[in-house]
N, C-alpha and C positions, 0 to 999 in steps of 0.2 A: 212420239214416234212419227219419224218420216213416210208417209205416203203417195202412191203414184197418183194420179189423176183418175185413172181407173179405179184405184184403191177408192179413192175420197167416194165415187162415184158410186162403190156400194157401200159405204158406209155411210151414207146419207140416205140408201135406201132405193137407189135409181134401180136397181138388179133387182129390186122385191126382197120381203119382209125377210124368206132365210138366208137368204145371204148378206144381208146389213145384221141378223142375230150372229151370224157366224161371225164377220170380222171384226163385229165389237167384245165377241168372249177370246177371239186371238190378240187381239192388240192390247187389251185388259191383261191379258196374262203376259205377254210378250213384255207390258212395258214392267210390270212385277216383277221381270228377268233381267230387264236393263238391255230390251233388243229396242234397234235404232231404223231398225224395218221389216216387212214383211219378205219374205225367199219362197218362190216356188219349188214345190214338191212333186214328186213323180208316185208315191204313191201314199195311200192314206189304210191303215187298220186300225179299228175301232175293238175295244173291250167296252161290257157292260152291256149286254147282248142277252140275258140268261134273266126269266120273268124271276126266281127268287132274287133274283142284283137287283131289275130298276122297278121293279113293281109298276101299277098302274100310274104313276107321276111320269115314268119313263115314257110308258107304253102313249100318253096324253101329248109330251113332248115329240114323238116320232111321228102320231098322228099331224099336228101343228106343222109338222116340217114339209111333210107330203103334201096334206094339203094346201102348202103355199107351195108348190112345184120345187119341191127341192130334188135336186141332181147331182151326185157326182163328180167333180169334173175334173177326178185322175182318176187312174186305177186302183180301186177303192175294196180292199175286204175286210170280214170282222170276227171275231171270236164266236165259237159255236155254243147255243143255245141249249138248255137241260135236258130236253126230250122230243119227239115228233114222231110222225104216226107208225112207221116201223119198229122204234123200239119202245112203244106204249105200252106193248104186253109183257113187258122188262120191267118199266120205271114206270107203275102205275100210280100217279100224283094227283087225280082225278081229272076229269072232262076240262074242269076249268083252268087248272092248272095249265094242260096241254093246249086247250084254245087260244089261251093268253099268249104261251110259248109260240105257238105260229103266226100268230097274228104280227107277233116284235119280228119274226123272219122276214114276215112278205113285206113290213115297212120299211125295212132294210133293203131289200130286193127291189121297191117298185124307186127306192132312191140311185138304186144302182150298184149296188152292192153286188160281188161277184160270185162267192164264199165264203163258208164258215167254219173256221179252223183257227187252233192258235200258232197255227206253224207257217204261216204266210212264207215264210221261203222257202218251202217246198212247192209252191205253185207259183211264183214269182223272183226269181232269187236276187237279193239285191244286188248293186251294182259298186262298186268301190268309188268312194267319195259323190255317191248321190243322195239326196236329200229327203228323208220320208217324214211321216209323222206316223207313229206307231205306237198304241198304246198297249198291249200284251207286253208285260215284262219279258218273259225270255226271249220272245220274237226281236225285243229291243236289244237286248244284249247279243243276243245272237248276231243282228245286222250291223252292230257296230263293231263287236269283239272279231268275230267272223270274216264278214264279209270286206268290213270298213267301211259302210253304211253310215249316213251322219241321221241318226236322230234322235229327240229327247224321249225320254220317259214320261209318256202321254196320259192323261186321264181320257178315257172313252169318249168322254164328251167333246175336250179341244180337239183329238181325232179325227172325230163326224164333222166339226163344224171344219178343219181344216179340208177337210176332204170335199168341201160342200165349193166352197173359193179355189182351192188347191194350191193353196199356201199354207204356210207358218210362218213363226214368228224367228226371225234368224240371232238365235242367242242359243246359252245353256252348248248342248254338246255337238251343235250343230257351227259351231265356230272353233276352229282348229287349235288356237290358244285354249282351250278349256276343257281339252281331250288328255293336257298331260297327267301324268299318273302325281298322284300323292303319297305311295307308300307303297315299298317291296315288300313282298311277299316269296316267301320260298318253300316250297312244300319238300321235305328233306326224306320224305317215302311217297315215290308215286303210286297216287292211287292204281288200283288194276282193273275191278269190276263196277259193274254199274250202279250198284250200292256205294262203292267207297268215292264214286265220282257224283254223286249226290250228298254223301255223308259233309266231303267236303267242299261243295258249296258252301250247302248251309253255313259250314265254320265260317268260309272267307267272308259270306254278307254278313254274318253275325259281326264279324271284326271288323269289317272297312267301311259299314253303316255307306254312308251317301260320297266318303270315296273312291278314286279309282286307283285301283290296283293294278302294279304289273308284277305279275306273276310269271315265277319260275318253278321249274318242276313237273310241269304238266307237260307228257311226251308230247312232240311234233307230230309223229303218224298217229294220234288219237283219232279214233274214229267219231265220226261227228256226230253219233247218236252218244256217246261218253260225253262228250262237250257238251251237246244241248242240254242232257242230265244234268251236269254243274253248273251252267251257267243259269238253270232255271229253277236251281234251289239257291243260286248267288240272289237273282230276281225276290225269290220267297222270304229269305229273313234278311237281306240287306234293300238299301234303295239307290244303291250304284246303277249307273246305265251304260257302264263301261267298264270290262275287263282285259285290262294289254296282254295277250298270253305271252310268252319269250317264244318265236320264231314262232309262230302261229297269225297273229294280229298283225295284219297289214303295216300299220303304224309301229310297230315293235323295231325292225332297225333302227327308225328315229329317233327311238330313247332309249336302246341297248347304253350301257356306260352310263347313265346317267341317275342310276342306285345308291350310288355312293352320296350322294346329298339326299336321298329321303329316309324316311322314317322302314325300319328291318323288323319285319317280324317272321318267323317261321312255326310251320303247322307241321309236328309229325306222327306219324303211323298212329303214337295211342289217342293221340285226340280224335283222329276218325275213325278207329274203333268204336268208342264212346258215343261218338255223335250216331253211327251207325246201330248202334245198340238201345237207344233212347225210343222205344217204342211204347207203346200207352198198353196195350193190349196183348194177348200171345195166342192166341184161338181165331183165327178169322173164319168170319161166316160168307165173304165172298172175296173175291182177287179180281184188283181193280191194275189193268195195263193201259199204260197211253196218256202221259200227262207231265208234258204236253202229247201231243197228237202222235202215236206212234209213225218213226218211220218207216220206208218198203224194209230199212238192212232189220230192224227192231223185228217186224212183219216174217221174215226170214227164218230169223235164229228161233221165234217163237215156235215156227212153224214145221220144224227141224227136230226141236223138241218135243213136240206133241205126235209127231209122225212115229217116236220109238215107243207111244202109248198102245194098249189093246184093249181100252177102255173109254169109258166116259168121265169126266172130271165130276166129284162127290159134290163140291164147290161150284157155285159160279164162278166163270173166269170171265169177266169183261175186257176187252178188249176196243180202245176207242182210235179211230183215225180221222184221215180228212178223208172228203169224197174224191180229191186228186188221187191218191195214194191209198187208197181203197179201187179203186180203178185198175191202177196200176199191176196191183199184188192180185186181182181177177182175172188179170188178162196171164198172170203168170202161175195161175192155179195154186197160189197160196192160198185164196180166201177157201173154198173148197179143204184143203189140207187141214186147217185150223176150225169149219166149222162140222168137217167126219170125223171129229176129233170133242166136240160138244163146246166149243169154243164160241163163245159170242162176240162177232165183230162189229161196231157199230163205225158208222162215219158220219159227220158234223154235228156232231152233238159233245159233250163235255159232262163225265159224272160225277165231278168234283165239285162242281158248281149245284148238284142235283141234292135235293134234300132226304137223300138217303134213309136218315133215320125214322122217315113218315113209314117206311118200308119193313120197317123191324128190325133193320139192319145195326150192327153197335159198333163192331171189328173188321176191317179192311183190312188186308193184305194187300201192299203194293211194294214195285222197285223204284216208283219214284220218290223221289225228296221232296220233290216240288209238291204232290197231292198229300205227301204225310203232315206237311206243311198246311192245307189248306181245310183239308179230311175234318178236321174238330170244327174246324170257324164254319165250313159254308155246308156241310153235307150234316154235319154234329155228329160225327159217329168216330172213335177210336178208330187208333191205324197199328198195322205191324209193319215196320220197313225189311223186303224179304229179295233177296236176290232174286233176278229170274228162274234160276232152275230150280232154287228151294221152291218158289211155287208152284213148278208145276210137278216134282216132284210130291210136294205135298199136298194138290189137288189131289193125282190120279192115283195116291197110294189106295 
């Protein structure tokens, strides 16, 4: 790999120890990719944030970084961590648990980190053909499919250390030849609600595995809490870090007509029935909302819903946000609406990643794909996948 002078200059270590660690685990990976140099970034999110993910090796490595002055040096956020002291008397994982949990925050923070969400473009929104490094799967999809955003599908770690230099490595889907699609897709029933736009995710990453798709079928005015739904259960069982939508994806004029030479498959109504149906359990003992990080419009309709209750929910309903967007829905008396209503809202934190079952818990109710997806591996407890109004329907019965 070709390097600037500057480059060479922390890679030799003249910048001090985290920043020569950093550009030797970018250029290690870059050159794994077949990238021929390093490309400045404008912003950096990091996954692997959460003490059950990196445990005390992590928490040892973040230390190591700080205390060699590591910084920053783009606009840098990260995925939200399991718990912290507000919703302690929620997620009680013990003292140490929680100590751990803050402790990886403020190493984050004293590096420069801004916040903690996986929905980074709700507080920053990308920019069309700028360059990030981004490791949160749907946040990736999102700023490529979306925004047309160039960046690869990050592990947490080249993330941090890209964020540390504020570069990456310029290959993989940050070079415009490698963005083209490999295979149409046609969905022959559009999905309608926020279930079937999760149901089929799931199918399309199940089928296009690592490539990319441009898809047809998925309406134009979709609203982008539907989108972020599918594209964050494409994230969960596929490892695409690009989906072309037909007139949505910036980049979609440019390969509109160009179907006819790829590989056709199409998905209709009863396979996303099916996939929608595929639930472990049928009794949930609490309703988990927010995952990824609910938005204000998600924030809204919930809130909309619970307003024609005259009770308190039998269930817990969790509700997770970001602290952007938590703000926001304060200032406009949603949160208020949703917790006179017995609703609990949290912000920067993430329940999926939280090991639920130390809690009792076995059954989750939720409308994402993405968390039904995740619910068994990292929390260990069964999911039902429930449309939004079924739960809250079947909370406040």
């Amino acid at each position: 790999m070709h390097l600037t002078k500057e480059e060479e200059k922390i890679y030799s270590g003249e910048y001090g120890w985290s920043a020569e660690k950093a550009i030797r685990v970018i250029v290690k990976v870059g050159e794994a990719m077949g990238a021929e140099r390093l490309i400045r970034i404008s912003h950096a999110h990091i996954s692997g944030v959460g003490y059950a993910n990196i445990g005390e090796s992590g928490i040892s490595l973040l230390k190591d970084l700080v205390d060699s002055g590591a910084k920053m040096r783009v606009y840098s956020t990260a995925n939200p961590g399991s718990v912290d002291y507000e919703s302690y008397r929620f997620f009680q994982y013990g003292d140490l648990f929680r100590e751990r949990q803050e402790e990886i925050i403020n190493l984050y923070r004293k590096m420069g980190v801004q916040t903690f969400t996986c929905t980074p473009y709700y507080v920053r929104p990308p920019k069309q053909g700028e360059y990030l490094s981004w490791a949160e799967t749907n946040a990736v999809l999102i700023a490529n499919s979306i925004y047309g955003a160039k960046t690869n599908r990050e592990g947490g770690l080249l993330a941090l250390m890209s964020g540390i230099i504020g570069k990456t490595y310029y290959g993989g889907l940050l070079v415009d030849e490698n963005r083209a699609p490999d295979v149409l897709v046609e969905f022959k029933s559009e999905p309608r609600t926020l279930g079937e736009y999760g149901a089929a995710g799931l199918l399309l990453g199940e089928i296009v595995k690592s490539k990319i798709p441009y898809v047809v079928g998925i309406p134009k005015n979709s609203k982008h809490e539907k989108l972020k739904t599918f594209l964050a259960a494409v994230g969960s069982s596929g490892s695409t870090g690009l989906v072309i939508f037909d007139k949505i994806t910036p980049e979609s004029a440019y390969y509109m007509g160009t179907g006819g030479s790829l590989e056709k498959i199409a998905i209709d109504e009863k396979d996303i029935k099916n996939k929608l149906e595929n639930s472990m359990c049928t009794e949930p003992e609490a309703y988990l909302i927010g995952c990824p990080h609910a938005s204000l419009e998600l924030l809204k309709d919930l809130a909309e819903m619970v307003s024609q209750k005259n009770s308190h929910p039998n269930k817990p309903i969790w509700v997770f946000t970001s602290h952007h967007i938590y703000n926001e829905a304060l200032k406009l008396g949603i949160i208020d609406k949703l917790e006179n209503r017995g609703v609990n809202v949290f912000k920067g934190i993430c329940g999926v990643i939280s090991p639920l079952h130390k809690l009792g818990y076995s059954c989750i109710g939720t409308p994402s794909a993405k968390a039904s997806f995740y619910l068994p591996k990292l929390a260990k407890t069964r999911f039902v996948l429930m449309e939004l109004n079924s739960i809250i329907d079947d909370a406040y019965s």
